[in-house]
N, C-alpha and C positions, 0 to 999 in steps of 0.2 A: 197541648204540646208546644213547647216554646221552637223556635225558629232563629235561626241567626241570620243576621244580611253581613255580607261581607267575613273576608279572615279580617282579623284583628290578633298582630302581634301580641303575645302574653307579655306580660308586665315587665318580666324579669329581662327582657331583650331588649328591653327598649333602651335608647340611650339619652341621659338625661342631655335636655340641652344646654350648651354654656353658656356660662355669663358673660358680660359685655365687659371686654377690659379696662380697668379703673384708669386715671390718670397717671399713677404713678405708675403703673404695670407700662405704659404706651410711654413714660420718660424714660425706665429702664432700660425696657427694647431700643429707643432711639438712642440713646446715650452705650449702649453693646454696638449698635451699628456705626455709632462718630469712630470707635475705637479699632474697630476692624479696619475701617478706610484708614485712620492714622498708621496700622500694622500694616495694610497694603503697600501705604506711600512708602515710608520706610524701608520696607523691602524693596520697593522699587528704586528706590534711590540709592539701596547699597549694591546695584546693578553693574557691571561693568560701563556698558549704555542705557541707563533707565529711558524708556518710553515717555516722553515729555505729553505727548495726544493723552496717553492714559493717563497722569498724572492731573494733567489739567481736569479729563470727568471724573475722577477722584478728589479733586478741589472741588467741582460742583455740587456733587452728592454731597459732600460734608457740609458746603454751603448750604445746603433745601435743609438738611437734617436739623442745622443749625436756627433755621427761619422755623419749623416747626417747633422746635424746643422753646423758640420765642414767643409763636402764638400759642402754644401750652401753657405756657405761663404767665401772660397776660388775661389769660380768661380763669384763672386762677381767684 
């Protein structure tokens, strides 16, 4: 008489696991995120008073975004 140790999900339920995003998949997503911040700034600056504080951490992020698209590419 066989015996089972433990449930064990059936097969059909399981969820496969993902794959590791490729390089250009992680340029794409960075390069959607430059473009977003650019529509923020934008918008901010067709402001009556745009937010100069936000503006500037909307410079930075674009900046980091920028320095990763660098070293993306460099290890290329």
């Amino acid at each position: 008489m066989k015996t089972r140790c433990g449930t064990r999900t059936p097969r059909r339920y399981r969820r496969p696991v993902p794959l590791p995003a490729t390089r250009s998949q992680i340029r794409q997503k960075v390069d959607q995120l430059r473009v977003l911040y650019q529509l923020e700034a934008v918008l901010e600056l067709s402001r009556s008073e745009p937010d100069l504080d936000h503006l500037v951490r909307i410079d930075t992020d674009a900046g980091l975004l920028n320095e990763l698209l660098a070293s993306l590419e460099e290890q290329i």
